[in-house]
C-alpha positions as CSV (number, residue, x, y, z in Angstrom):
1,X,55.0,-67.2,34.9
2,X,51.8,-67.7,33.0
3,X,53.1,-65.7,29.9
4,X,56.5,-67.7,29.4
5,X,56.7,-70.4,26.6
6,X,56.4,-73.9,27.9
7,X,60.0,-75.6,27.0
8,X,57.8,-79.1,27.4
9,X,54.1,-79.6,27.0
10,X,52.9,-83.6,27.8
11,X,48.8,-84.5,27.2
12,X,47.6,-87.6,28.4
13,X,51.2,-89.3,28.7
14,X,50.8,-93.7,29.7
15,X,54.1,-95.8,29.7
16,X,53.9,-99.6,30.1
17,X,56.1,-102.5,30.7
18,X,54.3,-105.7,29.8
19,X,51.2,-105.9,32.2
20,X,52.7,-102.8,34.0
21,X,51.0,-99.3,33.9
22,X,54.3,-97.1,35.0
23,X,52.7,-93.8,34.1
24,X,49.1,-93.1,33.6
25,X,47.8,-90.7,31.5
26,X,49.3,-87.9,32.9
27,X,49.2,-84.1,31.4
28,X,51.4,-81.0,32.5
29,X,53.5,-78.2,31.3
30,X,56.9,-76.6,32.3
31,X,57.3,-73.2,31.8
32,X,60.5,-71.7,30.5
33,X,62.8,-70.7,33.5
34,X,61.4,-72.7,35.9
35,X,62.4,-75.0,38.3
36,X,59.9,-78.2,38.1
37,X,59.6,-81.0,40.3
38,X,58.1,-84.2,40.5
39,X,57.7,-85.8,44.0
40,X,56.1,-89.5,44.7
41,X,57.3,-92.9,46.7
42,X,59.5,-95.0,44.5
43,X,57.4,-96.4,41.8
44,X,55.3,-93.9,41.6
45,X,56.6,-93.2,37.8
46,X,58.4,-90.1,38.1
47,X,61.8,-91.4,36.9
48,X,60.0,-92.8,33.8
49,X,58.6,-89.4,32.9
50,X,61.8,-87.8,32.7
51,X,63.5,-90.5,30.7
52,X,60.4,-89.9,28.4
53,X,61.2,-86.0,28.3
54,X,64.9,-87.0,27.7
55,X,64.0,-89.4,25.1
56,X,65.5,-92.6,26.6
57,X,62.3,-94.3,26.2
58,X,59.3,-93.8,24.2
59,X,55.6,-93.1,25.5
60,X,53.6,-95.9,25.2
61,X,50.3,-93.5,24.3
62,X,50.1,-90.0,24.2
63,X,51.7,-87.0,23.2
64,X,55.4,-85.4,25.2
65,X,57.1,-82.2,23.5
66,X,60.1,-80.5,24.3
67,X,61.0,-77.1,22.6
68,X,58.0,-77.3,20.6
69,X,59.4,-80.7,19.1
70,X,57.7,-84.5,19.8
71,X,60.0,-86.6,21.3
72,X,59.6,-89.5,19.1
73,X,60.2,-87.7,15.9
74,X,62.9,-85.3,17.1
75,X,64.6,-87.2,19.4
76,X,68.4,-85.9,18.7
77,X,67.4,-82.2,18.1
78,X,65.9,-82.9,21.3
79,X,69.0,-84.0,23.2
80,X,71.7,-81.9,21.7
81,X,69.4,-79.1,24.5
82,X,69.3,-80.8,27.3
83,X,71.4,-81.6,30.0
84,X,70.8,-84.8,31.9
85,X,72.1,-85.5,36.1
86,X,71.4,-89.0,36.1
87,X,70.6,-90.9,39.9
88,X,74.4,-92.9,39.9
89,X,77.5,-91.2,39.8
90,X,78.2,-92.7,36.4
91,X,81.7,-91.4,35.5
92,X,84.9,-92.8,33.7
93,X,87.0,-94.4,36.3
94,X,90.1,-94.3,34.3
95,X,89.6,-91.0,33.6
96,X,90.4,-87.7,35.7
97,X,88.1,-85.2,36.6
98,X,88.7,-82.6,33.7
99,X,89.3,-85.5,31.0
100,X,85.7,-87.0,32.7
101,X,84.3,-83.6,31.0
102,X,86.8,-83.3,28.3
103,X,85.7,-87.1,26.7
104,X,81.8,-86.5,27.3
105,X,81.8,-83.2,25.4
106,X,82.4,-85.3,21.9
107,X,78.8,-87.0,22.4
108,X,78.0,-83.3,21.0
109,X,80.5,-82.8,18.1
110,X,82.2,-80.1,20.5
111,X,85.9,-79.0,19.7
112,X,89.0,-80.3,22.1
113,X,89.9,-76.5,22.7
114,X,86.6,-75.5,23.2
115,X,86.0,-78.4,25.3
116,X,88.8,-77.6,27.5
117,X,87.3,-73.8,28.4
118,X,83.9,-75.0,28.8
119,X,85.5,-78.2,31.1
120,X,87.5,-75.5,33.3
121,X,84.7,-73.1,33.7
122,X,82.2,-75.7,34.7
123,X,84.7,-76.9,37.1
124,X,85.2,-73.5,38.9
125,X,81.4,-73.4,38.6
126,X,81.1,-76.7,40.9
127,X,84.2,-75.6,42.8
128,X,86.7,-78.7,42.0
129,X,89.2,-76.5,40.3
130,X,91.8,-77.5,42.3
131,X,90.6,-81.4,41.4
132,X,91.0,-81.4,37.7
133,X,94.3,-83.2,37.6
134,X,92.9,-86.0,40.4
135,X,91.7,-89.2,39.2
136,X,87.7,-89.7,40.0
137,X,88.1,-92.4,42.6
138,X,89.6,-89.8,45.1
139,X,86.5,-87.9,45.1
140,X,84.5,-87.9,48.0
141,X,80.5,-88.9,47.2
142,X,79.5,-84.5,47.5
143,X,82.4,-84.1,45.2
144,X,81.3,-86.8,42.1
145,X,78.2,-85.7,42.4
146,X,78.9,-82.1,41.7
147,X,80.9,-83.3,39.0
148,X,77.8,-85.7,37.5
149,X,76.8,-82.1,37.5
150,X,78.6,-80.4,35.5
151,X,79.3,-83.2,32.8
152,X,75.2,-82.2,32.2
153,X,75.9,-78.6,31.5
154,X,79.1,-79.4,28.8
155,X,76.7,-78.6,26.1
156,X,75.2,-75.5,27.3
157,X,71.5,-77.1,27.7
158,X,68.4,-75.0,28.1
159,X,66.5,-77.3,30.1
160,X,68.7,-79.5,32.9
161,X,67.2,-83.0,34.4
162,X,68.2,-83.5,37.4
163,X,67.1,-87.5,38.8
164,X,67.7,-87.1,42.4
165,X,70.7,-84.2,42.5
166,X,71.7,-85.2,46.1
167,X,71.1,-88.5,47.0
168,X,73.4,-89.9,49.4
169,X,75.0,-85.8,50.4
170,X,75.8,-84.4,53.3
171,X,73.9,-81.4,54.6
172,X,76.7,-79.1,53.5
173,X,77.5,-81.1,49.9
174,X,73.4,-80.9,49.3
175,X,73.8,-76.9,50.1
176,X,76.4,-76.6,47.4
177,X,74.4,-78.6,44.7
178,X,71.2,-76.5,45.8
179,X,73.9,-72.8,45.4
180,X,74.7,-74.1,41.3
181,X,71.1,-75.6,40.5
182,X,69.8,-71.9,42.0
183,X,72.3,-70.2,39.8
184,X,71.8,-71.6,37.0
185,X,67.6,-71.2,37.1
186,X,68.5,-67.4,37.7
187,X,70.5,-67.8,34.6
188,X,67.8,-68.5,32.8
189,X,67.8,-72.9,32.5
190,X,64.6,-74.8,32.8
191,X,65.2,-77.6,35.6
192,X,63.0,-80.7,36.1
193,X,64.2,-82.7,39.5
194,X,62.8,-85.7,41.3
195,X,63.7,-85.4,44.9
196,X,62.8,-87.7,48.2
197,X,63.9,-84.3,50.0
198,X,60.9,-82.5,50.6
199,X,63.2,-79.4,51.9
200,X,65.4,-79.8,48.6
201,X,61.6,-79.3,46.7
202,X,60.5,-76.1,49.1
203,X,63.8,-74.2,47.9
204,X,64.1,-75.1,44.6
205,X,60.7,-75.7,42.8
206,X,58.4,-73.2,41.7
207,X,55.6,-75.8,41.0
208,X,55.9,-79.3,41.9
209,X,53.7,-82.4,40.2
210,X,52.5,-84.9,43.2
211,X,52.5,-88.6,42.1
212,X,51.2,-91.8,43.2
213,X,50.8,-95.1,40.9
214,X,51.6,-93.6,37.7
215,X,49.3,-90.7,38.4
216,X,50.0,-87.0,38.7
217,X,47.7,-86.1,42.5
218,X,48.6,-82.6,42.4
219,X,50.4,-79.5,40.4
220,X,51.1,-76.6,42.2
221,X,54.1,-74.3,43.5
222,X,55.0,-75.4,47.4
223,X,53.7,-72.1,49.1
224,X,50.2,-73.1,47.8
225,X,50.0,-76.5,49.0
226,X,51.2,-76.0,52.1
227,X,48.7,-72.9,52.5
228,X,46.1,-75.3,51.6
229,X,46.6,-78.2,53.3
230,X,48.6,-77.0,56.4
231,X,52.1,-78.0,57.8
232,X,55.1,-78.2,56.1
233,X,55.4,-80.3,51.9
234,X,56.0,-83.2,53.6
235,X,53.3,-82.8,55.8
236,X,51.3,-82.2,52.3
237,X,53.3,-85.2,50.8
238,X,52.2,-87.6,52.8
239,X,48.4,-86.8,52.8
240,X,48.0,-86.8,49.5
241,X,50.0,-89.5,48.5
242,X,49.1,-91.9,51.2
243,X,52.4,-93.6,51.9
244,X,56.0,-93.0,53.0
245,X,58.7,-91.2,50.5
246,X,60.5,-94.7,50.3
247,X,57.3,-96.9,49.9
């Protein structure tokens, strides 16, 4: 992995709100074709680093880049890559599921027919086929979330970010989310997560960033922190960050 291009690159990266420190001077780089994840209690600024990747807010000091580009000066060159799987299962409720896809795909300027074959791919690709024609609000909570998921790949992005994929899923939904998100890194997409499931982080990441108080702990892949330190990553987890995953 050492010889791939890093898709983002952040040095010394700080966010505040008012009197609050959120992120703290932290620096790391994701490698093209990896799967990256950030892991920390709530608070712990992880969500803020990815809305700084996906341009939603601005660092407050420091430097972020994505594709080579700073995310303050290239903000929309940034976003017209990237794919973003928000926490809530924002959808259209008026909408059904294939015009849920259909209406997003204008935010990038993409063609009604082509929007159609890319909708109807992506939802063979998440396995709701037969649920194109079913309005959202009959979807079980495995079922929106897979299709919060492929909303984010309408645009064909080369890096997805992925703010708590399964939240909320049963054992089998979170298997199926885990069976696209795998497929797609072997296709070749860059995937940031944050995940509270430590099992979620041992079969998706390569490397994974440790946080606590707007500070990165840690950055290393799972098989060499648990080698280190012993047990399983949430054994690891919770000695280095010192407090429960919903502190």
């Amino acid at each position: 992995m050492s010889g791939q291009m890093n898709i983002v690159t952040a040095s010394l990266l700080s966010k505040n709100f008012g009197d609050l420190q959120a992120v703290d001077r932290v620096s790391f780089d994701i490698k093209q074709g990896e799967c990256f994840g950030f892991l920390g209690p709530n608070g712990a600024g992880k969500t803020t680093v990815m809305r700084t990747i996906h341009c939603f807010i601005p660092p407050s000091s420091g430097t972020v880049t994505v594709f080579g580009m700073d995310v303050t000066a290239s903000p929309s060159e940034i976003k017209a890559r990237i794919g973003v799987m928000p926490q809530d299962n924002n959808l259209d409720p008026d909408f059904t599921v294939l015009e849920n896809l259909i209406v997003y795909a204008r935010y990038f300027d993409i063609k009604k027919k082509e929007a159609s074959r890319k909708a109807s791919e992506l939802l063979k690709f998440v396995e709701l086929t037969e649920k194109a024609d079913v309005n959202i609000k009959a979807l079980s909570g495995g079922m929106q979330r897979r299709l919060v998921l492929a909303r984010s790949l309408m645009n064909n992005p080369e890096l997805l970010i992925l703010d708590e994929p399964t939240t909320g899923l049963d054992p089998h939904s979170r298997r199926s989310v885990w069976d696209s998100l795998n497929q797609l890194k072997f296709n070749g997409t860059t995937l940031i997560l944050t995940t509270h499931y430590m099992e979620e982080a041992e079969k998706l990441c390569d490397r994974v960033a440790i946080m606590s108080s707007g500070k990165i702990i840690t950055i290393d892949t799972p098989q060499n922190l648990m080698q280190m330190h012993g047990g399983n990553l949430e054994h690891v987890y919770l000695k280095l960050a010192g407090r429960g995953l919903d502190a």
